[in-house]
C-alpha positions in Angstrom: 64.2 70.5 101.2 65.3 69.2 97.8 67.0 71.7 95.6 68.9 70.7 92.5 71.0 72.5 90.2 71.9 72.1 86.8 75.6 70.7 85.2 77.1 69.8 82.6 79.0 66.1 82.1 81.2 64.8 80.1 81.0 60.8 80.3 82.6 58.0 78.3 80.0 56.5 75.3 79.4 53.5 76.7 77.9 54.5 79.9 75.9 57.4 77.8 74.3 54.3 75.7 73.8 52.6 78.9 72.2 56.0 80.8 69.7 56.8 77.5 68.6 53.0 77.3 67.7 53.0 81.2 65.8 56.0 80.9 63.5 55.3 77.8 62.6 51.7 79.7 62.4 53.3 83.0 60.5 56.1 81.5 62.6 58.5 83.9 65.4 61.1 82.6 68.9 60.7 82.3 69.3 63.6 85.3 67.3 61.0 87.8 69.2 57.9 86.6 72.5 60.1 87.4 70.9 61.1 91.0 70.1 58.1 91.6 73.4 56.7 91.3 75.3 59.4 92.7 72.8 58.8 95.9 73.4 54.7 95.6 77.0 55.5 95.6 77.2 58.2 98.6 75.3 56.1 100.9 77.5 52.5 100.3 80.5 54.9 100.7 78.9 56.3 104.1 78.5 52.6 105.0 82.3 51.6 104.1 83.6 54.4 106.0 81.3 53.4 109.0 82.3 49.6 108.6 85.9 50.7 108.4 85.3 52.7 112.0 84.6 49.6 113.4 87.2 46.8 111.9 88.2 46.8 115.5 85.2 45.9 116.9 83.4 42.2 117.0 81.4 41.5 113.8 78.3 41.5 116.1 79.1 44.8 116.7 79.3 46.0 113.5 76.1 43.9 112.7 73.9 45.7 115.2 75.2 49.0 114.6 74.4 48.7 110.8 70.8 47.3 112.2 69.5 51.0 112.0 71.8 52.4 109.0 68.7 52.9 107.0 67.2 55.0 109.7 70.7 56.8 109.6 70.1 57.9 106.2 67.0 59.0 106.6 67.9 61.3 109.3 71.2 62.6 107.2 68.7 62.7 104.2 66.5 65.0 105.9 69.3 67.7 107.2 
């Protein structure tokens, strides 16, 4: 289940400019642009901190245990 609730943000005027111009070409609103990057930003931290788990390990490691990250998400999405 997907519930959202409302804030308020203060945020410096150039990424305001940046946020209102995405949305009228996008045709999407400044609250899904925001989502959407607080989402893009949780999941490459997620994958850093997993990455970082496993500096001690082979690269091939880390390679195949990244191999199902995406199915990861999903499953952390979905709790």
């Amino acid at each position: 289940m997907n519930l959202k609730q409302g804030i308020s943000l203060t945020i410096n005027k150039t990424n305001l400019q940046f946020i209102n111009d995405y949305a009228k070409k996008q045709k999407m609103t400044r609250s899904e642009i925001v989502d959407q990057v607080i989402e893009m930003y949780r999941k490459y931290k997620l994958k850093n901190s997993i990455i970082a788990g496993f500096k001690s390990q082979s690269k091939e490691d880390i390679n195949d245990t990244m191999s199902d990250f995406s199915d990861y998400l999903k499953i952390v999405d979905n709790d």
